[in-house]
N, C-alpha and C positions, 0 to 999 in steps of 0.2 A: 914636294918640299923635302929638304934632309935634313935626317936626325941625327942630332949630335950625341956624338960618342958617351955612353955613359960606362962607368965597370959595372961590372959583373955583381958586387959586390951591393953594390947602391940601387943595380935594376932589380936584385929579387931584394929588398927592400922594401922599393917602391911598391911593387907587387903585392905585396905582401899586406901591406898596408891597404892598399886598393882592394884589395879580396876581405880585410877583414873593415872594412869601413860597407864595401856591397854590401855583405851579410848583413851588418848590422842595420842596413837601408832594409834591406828586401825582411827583416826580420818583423819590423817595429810597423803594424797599423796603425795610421793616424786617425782614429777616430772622432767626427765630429758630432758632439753633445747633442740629442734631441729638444727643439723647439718647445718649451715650457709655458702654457699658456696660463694655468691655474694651480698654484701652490703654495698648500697651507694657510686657505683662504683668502689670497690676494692674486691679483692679476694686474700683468703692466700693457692689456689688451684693451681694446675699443673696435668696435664691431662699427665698418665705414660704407658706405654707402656713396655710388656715382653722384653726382650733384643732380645730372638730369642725366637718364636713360634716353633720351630720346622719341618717350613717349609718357605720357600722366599715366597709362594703367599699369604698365609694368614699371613704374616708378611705384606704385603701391602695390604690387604685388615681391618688389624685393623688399619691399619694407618690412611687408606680413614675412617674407622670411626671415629675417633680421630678426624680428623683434620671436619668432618661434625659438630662434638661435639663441637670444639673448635670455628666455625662461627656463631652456635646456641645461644653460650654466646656473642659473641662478638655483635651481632643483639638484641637480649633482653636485654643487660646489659651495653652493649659499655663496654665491660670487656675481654680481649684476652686473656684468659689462654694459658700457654707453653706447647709444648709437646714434653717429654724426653722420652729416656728408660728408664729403672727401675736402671740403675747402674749408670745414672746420676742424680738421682734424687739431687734436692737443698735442702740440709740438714735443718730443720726447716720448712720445706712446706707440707702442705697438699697435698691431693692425690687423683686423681678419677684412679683408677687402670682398665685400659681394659686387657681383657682376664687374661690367667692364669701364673700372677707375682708372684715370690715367697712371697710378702707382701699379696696378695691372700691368699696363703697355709699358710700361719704364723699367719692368722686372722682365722682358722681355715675353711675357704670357701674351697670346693673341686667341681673345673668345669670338670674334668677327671669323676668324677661322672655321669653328664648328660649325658644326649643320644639323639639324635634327634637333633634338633633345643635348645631343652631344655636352660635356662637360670635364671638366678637371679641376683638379685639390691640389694645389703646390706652395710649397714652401719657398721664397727668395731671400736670406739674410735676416732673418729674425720674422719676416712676415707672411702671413698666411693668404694666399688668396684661391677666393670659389667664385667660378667663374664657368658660364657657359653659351651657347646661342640664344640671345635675348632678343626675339623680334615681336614685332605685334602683330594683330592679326591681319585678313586681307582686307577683311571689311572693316572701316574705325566706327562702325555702329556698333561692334560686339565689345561687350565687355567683359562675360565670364573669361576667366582664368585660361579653360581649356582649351580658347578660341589662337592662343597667343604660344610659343616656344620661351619657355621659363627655363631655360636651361641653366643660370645660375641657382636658381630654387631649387631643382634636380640637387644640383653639387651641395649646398646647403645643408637639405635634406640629408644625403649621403654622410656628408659631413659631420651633422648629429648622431645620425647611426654609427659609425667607424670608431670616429674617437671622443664622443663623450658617454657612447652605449645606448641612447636613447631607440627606444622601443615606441614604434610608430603605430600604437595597434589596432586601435580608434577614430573618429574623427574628432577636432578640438583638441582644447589643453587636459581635456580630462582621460582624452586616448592616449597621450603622451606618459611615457614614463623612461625617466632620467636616473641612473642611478647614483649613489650619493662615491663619490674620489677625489680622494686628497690631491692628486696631483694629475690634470691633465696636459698632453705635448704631443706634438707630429713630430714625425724625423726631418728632421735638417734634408733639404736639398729635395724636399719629397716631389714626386712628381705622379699622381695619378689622374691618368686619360679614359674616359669610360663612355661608351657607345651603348645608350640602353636597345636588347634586342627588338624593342619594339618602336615602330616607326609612327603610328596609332594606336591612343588606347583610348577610350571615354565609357563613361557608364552614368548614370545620374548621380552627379560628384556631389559632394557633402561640405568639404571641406578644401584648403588646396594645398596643405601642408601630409594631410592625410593620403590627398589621392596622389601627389608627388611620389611619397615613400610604397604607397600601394602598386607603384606604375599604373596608375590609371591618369597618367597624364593630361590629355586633351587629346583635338583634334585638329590643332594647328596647322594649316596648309589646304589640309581637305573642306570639302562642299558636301555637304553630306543634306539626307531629304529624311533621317531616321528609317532608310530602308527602302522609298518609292518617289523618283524624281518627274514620273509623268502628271501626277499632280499638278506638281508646277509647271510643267511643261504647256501642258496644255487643260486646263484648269474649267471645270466643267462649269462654274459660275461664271466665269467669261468666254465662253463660247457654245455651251448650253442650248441655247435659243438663238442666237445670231449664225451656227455653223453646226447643225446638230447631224451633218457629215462625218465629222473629226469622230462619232463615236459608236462604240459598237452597235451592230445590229442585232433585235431581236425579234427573232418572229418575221412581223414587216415592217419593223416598226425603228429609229435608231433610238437609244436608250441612253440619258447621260446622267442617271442615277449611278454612283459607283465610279464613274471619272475611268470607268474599260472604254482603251480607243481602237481604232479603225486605225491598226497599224499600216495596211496597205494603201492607205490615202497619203501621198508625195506629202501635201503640205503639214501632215500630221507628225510626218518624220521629219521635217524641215524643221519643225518647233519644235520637237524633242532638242534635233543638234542645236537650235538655236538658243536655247533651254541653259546645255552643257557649252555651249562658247561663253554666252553670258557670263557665266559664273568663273571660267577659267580667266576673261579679260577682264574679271575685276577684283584678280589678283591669286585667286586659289590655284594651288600647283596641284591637286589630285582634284576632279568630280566625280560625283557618284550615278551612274545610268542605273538604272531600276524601274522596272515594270509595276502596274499597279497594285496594291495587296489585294489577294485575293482573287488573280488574276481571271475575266472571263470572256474567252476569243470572241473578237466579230465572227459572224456567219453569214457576212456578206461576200459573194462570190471571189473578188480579189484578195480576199484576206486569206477563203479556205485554196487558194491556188499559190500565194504569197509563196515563193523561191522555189515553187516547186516542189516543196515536201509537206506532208501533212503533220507530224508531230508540231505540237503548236510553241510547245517549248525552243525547239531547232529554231522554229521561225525567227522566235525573238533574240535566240543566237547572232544568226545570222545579221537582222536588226543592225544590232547593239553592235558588233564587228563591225557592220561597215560605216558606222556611224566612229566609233574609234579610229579606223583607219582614215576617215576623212577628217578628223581632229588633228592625228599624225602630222598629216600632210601642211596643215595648216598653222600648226602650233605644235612642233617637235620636243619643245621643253615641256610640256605640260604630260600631264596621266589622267588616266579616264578607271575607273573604279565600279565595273558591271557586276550586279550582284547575280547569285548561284542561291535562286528563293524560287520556293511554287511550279512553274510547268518549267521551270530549267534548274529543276535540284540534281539533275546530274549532268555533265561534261559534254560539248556537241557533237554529233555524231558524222557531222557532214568536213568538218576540219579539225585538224589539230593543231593550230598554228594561229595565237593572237597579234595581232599590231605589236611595234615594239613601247608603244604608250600605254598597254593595257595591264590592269591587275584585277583581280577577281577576288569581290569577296565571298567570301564560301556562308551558306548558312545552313549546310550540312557537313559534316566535319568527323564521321566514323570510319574508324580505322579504314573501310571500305570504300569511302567517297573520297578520299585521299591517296589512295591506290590508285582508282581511276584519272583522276586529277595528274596525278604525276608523269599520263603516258600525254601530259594536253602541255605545250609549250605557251609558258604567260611568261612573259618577258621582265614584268615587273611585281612579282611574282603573287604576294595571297594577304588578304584580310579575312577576319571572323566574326560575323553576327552569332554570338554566343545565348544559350534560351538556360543557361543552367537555372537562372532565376527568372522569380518574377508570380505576380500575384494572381496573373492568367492561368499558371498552368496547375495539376489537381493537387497539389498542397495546398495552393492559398498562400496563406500567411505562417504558414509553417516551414520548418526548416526544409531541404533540398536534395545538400550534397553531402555528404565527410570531405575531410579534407585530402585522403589517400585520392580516391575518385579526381579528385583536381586540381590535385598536383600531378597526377600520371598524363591531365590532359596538355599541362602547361610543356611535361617533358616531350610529347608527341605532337605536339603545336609547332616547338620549337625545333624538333629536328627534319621536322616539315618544312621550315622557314616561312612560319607565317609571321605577318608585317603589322599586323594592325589587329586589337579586339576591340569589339564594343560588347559589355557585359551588358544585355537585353535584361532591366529587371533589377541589378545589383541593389544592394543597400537597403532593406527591405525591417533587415533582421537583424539587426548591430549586436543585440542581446545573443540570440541563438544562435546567429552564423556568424561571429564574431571571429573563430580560429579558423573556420572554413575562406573566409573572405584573407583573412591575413595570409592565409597559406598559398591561398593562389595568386595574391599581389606577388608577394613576397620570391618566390619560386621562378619570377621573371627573370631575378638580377642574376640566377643562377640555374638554371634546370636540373644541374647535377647534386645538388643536393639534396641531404635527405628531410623529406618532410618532417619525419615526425619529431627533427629538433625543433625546426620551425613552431610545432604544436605548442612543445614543452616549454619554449621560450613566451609564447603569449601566454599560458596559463600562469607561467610564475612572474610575466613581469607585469598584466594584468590582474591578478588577483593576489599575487605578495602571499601574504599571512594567509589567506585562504584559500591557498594554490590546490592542497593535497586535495582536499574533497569537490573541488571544481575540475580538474583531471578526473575524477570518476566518474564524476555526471558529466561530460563531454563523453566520457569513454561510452558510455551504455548508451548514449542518444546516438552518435556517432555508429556504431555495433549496428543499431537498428536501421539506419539511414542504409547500410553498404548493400544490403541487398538490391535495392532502387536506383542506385547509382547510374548504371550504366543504361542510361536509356539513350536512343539513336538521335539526337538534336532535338524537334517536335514529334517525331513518329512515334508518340510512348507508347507499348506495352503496359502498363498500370492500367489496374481497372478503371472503368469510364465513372463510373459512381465514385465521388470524395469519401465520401462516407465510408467504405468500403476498404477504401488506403487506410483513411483515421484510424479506424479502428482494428486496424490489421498492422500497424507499427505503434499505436501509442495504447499498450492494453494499460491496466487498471497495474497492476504489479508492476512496468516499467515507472512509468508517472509517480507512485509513491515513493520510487528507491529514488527516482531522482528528486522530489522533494526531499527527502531526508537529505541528499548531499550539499543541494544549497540552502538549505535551511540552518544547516553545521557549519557552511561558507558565511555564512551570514554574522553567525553568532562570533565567530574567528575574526572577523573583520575589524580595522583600526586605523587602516592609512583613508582620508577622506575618498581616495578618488576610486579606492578598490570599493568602496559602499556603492561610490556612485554607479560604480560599471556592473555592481550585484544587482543593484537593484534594477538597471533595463533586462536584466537576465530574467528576474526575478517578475516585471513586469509580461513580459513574453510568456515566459514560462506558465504563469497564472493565466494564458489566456489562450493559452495549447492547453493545457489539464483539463481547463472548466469545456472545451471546443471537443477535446477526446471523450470527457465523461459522459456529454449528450451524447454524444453517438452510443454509447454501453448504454445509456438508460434508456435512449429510443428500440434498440435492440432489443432491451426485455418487455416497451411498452408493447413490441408486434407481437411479442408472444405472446403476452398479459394484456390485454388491454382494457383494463379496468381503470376506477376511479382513483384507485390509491397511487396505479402506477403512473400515470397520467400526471396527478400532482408534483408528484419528485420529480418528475422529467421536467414540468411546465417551471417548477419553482427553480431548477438548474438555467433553463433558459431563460428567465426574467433575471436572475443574478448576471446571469451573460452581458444582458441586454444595460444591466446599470452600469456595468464594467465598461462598455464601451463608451457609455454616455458620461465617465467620468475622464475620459481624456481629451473629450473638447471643454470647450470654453460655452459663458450662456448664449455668442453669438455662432456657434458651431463651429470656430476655429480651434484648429488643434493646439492643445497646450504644451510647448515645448517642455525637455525634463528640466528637474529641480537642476541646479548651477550646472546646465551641459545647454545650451543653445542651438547648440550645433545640430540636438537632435532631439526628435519627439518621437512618439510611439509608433511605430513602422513608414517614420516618413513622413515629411511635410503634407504630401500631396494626394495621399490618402482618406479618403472620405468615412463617415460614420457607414455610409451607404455599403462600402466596400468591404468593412470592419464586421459588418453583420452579417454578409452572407459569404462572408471569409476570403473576396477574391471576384473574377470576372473569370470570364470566355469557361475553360474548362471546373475550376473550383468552384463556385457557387454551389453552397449547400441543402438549402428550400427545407424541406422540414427533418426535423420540429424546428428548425431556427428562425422561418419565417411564418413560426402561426398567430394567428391573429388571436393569442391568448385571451384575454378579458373575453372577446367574444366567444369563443371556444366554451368559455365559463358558463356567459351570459346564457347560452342555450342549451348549455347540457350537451355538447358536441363529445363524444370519443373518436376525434379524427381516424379515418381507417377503417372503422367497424363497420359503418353501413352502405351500403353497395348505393350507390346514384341512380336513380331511376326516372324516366321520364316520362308523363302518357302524349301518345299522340294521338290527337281526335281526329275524328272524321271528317272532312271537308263540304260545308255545307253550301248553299248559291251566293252568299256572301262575299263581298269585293276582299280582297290582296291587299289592298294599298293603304290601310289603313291599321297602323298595329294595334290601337285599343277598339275595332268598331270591325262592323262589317261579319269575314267570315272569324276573326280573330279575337271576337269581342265577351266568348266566354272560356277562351283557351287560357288557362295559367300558364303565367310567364315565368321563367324559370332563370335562377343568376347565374352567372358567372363570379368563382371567388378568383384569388391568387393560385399559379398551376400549383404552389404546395400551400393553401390556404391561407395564405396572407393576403394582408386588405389591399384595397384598389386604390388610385386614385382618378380611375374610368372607369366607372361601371357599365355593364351588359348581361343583358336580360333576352332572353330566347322566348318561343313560341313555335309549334310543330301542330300541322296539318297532312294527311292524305289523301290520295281518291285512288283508283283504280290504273292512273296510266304517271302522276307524281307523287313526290316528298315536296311540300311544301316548308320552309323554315324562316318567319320575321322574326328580326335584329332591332332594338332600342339601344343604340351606344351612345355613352357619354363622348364628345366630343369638339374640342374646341374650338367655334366657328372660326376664327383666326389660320385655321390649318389649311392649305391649299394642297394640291396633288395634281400632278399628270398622269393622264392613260399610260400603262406600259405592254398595251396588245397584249396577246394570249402567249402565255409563257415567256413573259419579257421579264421585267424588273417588279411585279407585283409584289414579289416576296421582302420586296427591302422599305416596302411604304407601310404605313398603317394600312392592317388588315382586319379581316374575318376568317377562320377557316373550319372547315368542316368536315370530321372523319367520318368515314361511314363503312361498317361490315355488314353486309345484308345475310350475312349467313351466320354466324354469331358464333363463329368457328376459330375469332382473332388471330386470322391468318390472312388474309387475303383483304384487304382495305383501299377505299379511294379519298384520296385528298384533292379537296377545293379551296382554292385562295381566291381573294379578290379586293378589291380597297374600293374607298370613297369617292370614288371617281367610274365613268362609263369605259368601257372596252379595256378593262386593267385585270387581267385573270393569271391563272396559273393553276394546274392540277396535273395529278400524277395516280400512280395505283401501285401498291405492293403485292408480291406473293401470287400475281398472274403468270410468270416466274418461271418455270419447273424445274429447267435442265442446271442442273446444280454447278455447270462449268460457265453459265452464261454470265456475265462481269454482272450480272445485274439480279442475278441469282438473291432472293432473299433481301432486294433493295427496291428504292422507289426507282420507279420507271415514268420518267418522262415525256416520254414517247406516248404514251395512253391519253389520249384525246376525248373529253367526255362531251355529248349534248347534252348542258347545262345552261342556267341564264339565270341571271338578278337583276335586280332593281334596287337604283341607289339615289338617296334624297336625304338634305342637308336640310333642319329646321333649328336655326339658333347654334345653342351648343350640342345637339342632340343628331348622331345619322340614324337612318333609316335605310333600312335595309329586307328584301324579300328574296329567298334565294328560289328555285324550282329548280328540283330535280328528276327527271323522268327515267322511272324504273328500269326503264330498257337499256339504257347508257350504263348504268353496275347492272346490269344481266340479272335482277328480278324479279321474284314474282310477286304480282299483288298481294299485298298483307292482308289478313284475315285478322278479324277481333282476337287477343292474345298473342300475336305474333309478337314476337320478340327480335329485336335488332340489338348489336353491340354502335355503340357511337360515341364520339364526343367532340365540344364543341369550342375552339379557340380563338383567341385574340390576342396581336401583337402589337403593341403599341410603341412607337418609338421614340415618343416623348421629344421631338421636335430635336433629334438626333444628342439629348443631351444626356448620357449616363446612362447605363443598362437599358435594356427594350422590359415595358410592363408585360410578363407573360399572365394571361387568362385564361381558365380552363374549366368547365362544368365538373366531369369527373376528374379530379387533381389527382396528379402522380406525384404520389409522396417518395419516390424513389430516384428518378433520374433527372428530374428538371428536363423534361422532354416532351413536347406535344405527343411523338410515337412512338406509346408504348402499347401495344392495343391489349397489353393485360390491365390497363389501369379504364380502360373505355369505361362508360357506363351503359345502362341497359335502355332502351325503346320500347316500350310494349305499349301494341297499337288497341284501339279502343273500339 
């Protein structure tokens, strides 16, 4: 194209102009005003909602977030946004759009897009939309929350936090705190995309607004068995008796007490994989493979030759591989999710190389087991069964962790790329571990930051006005926690005795300074919901103090064990005892707190039972927590003072078979109390006879004729049914002892020996031995509610000598009761160990002297 002639005169003109018109282009940003949702207490907003989701549960769970959204404004603003569907919308009203409304899709947003939890906050033309992957779950029987992909909720969520400030810190409206701003707005054009790092989170959720913001999400996609999918696999109440192949063997016997199977039986593995198809074609994209808790190999000849190696853990490696790879093959979209628990806590030895459907979830997770882990190819790569909490391990019900300790796990979690937690335990302690819990939600959304803002922001937005002295008492509880912190998943270092922890982190000088702090919080206090959130502190609190003080006042009773000190201790433990019985109701239901629903005293699902002896498996405290005080009274007992003693007469021509008659008709029978003197609800009563070549010993137990049992042969499953057992030191030397088990049933034994032992490197050095095979025999007979029982033991089998009038033996004499598998096992004990809740202590034995 030609350019007509211009002069010279008129072209730098032109120019000139054009150079000063750019400038003033390139000079001038046009900025476009932020999005003004609330100002100066009015809003031209309405909080809208899809018509239908697509499904009724997540149709009420965007609603619950709606309507969380809509008190967030109403607390920061005194401003109540409406909340419509989208086909009622008020003609001329702005819009915050949750999930995926067609004004969504017409603003060009696509939440069908995401995947996961996935989510986004964007602004189009005046309006606001949260929006993210909203599907249901695989199965439409599930209804909790967790089960479903709420990723609109997520954005929501966020969306309160970001920009109206709200502080997530709690569960309920009473955790929530909003703070008060004249004018809230997003920027124009906004557009945030957010991928949470975690693809699985659950723990016993509380709430779903709470555990949103906590990233404790759900479990959406996955199949999970709480840890052990052979259970269901192959389910020992359906196949028990009709196939009692499928299960391990013990002794010569196969055993389906405990649901341990006969991994090397084809069709036993057939049912596992058929177990894990199941669950994947009816709709889940991850299952969980996992072995059974507690795991205990068959000893049946194919199992101990299974792939050819004997580590029994590899075996199940190996298993569980080829059971993945044959998923693979069959269903390439799907994942398979094998746990890293019990005889495969560490990495397999025989490969390094999983399927590419496979992820592992780890339930050991120190800095050391993640090292190894890292030289092992998982294609899809790691989940975490987390034990930080929980009422099994030897706190109890007391607090755990700091929040340092777990936020450094969440940063070394994350640069590990783990995918998925389950908090084993969480939620326990709202009161006490309230910053600690926040800190490790919270530290998801970012690993690189610093906790101890996180701290400082629950203290002040949780306690407001009584910020300052709740930071001090955090601080010195916290202090004391950090030494404990670091323990290796379940392998703790902590001593085995509770009692021992108690009183070695909550002395008598901590407990008061931290009273005085929230007792100063208290007095400070003025916004309703900081009372509220004082007073679950304040209820914990009072129930750690009075929990740590018995332990100081049992402490001085072993030293003193007099009448005066005996009283302060007993009257601290019935004060306990009312305390506890003041958070049920009169039909033994927990009373939720005053205006918080959401939560009651350490948990719905918590028992009186649990509440007393502080906790299950390792925390159970026994005395003085569990004395049978009034009786204690009743007889002038100073539990601990007097040594247990028992005679045992001489055996006359009088029949066995008979516990009130015959040769046993003038021997005193002797009880059985609780192992740390608490009352029974089966009683057992002893009788002891000898001669020259046995120990003879009749048994009168309470027992509920309704209770049935199977034999479990000689060192099979005895130990897991209702029992008897019998310690015995014929040297009186409490070093060297044999134990007998046996139940209410014929051919059901078990026994072992300690301290026969010597060579100090032998794995079994200093433990029971198995292996020790006694010639022993009983006799067992069922009349009504009552068994009967006659044990004989021949001196020669423990190697000695005939007793002589005076001789003296250490022994003692237990019962396990399993209460028809519902809640704690009843432990009975003649001589009670007031010390470890443990049949073998043989410093706690009582004494024999023969007659």
């Amino acid at each position: 194209m030609r350019i007509p002639h211009c002069p010279k005169s008129l072209l730098s003109l032109c120019l000139g102009l054009a150079a000063l018109l750019l400038g003033a282009c390139t000079a001038t940003k046009v900025t476009v005003p932020d999005t003004i949702i609330v100002a100066d207490g009015k809003s031209d907003f309405e909080i809208v909602l899809p018509d239908d989701a697509g499904n009724p549960n997540i149709n009420r769970y965007l609603r619950q977030g709606a309507t969380a959204l809509q008190s967030a404004f109403l607390e920061g603003s005194e401003v109540s946004l409406p909340i419509v569907a989208e086909s009622k919308r008020t003609p001329g009203k702005r819009a915050i759009c949750i999930g995926n409304c067609r004004a969504t899709q017409a603003a060009g947003l696509k939440p069908t897009q995401c995947k996961n939890y996935d989510f986004f906050i964007a602004e189009r033309n005046g309006d606001i939309f949260l929006a993210g992957n909203d599907a249901p779950a695989s199965n439409p029987k599930l209804v909790p929350f967790r089960f479903y992909y709420l990723g609109s909720v997520k954005s929501t969520v966020a969306f309160m936090e970001k920009f109206l400030g709200t502080k997530i810190l709690l569960p309920g409206e009473t955790g929530r705190s909003t703070p008060k701003r004249g004018c809230i707005s997003v920027p124009a054009n906004l557009t945030l995309k957010i991928s949470p790092l975690l693809r699985m989170a659950t723990s016993a959720q509380y709430e779903m607004i709470y555990s949103m913001s906590n990233n404790d999400f759900g479990i959406a996609g996955f199949s999970l068995y709480g840890g052990h999918s052979y259970y269901s696999a192959v389910p020992a109440k359906v196949y028990g008796e009709t196939h009692p192949e499928y299960f391990a063997l013990r002794g010569n016997k196969r055993i389906s007490t405990g649901n341990h199977l006969c991994i090397s039986n084809p069709e036993v593995q057939e049912l596992i994989y058929l177990e894990a198809k199941k669950r994947l074609e009816a709709g889940a994209e991850v299952v969980e493979l996992a072995q059974t808790d507690g795991y205990s190999p068959c000893q049946c000849e194919p199992c101990k030759n299974l792939f050819g190696v004997s580590d029994e853990g590899e075996k199940l490696w190996i298993l569980h591989r080829n059971i993945a790879a044959r998923l693979y093959r069959e269903m390439p979209d799907k994942k398979v999710l094998i746990i890293c628990y019990g005889p495969t806590w560490q990495p397999p030895k025989t490969f390094n190389r999983f399927p590419p459907n496979t992820m592992i979830e780890l339930c050991a997770y120190s800095p050391s087991d993640l090292e190894a882990w890292s030289k092992i190819t998982v294609p899809q790569g790691y989940t975490s069964y987390v034990y930080h909490w929980g009422s099994y391990k030897l706190p109890g019900f007391t607090p755990m962790h700091s929040p340092e300790f777990l936020a450094g796990e969440v940063q070394r979690f994350a640069r590990f790329g783990i995918k998925g937690v389950y908090r084993c335990g969480f939620g326990a302690s709202f009161g006490l571990e309230g910053p600690a819990y926040y800190v490790y939600g919270k530290m998801w959304d970012d690993p690189s930051q610093d906790f101890r803002q996180l701290e400082q922001d629950f203290y002040h937005a949780a306690y407001g006005e009584s910020a300052a002295p709740m930071v001090q008492f955090f601080a010195m509880l916290h202090d004391r926690l950090r030494p404990f912190d670091k323990l290796d998943g379940l392998r703790t270092t902590l001593p085995r005795n509770p009692r021992a922890y108690l009183g070695f982190v909550y002395t008598p000088e901590l407990l008061m300074t931290m009273d005085k702090h929230l007792t100063r919080a208290e007095k400070l206090a003025v916004n309703a919901k900081v009372k509220r959130r004082l007073h679950l502190v304040r209820l914990e609190f009072d129930y750690l103090k009075n929990l740590a003080e018995i332990v100081h006042l049992y402490h001085a009773y072993r030293i003193s064990p007099d009448r005066n000190s005996f009283e302060t201790l007993a009257q601290r433990v019935e004060a306990r005892n009312q305390m506890i019985d003041s958070y049920f109701d009169d039909k033994g239901k927990k009373k939720p707190l005053p205006d918080w629903p959401e939560l009651s005293f350490r948990g719905g699902s918590t028992t009186k039972a649990d509440l007393l002896r502080n906790g299950e498996l390792a925390a159970p405290l026994g005395a003085p927590y569990a004395w049978n005080i009034p009786l204690l009274r009743e007889n002038g007992v100073l539990p601990g003072k007097l040594m247990q003693r028992v005679t045992v007469c001489r055996r006359n021509d009088g029949a066995l078979d008979d516990f009130n008659a015959g040769a046993w008709e003038k021997v005193p029978a002797t009880e059985l109390s609780g192992i740390q003197l608490g009352s029974l609800k089966l009683g057992t009563s002893f009788k002891m006879l000898y001669d020259d070549k046995n120990i003879y010993v009749a048994f009168k137990a309470a027992l509920p004729a309704s209770r049935t049992y199977l034999p479990q042969g000689h060192d099979g499953g005895a130990t897991g049914q209702d029992c008897l057992e019998f310690f015995v030191d014929p040297y009186g030397e409490r070093e060297i002892y044999y134990h007998l088990i046996w139940n209410p049933v014929a051919k059901s034994t078990y026994d072992s020996a300690r301290g026969l032992i010597k060579d100090a490197l032998n794995p079994l050095f200093n433990k029971f031995d198995p292996s020790w095979n006694g010639e022993w025999s009983y006799t067992t007979s069922r009349d009504g509610d009552n068994w009967y029982s006659v044990l004989t033991l021949p001196l020669a089998t423990i190697s000695a000598e005939p007793p002589t009038p005076g001789t003296v033996w250490c022994l003692n004499v237990g019962r396990t009761d399993y209460n028809d598998g519902k809640g704690m096992p009843e432990l009975s004990l003649w001589s009670p160990n007031l010390e470890t809740m443990s049949f073998h202590d043989p410093e706690c034995f009582g004494e024999a002297v023969f007659q």
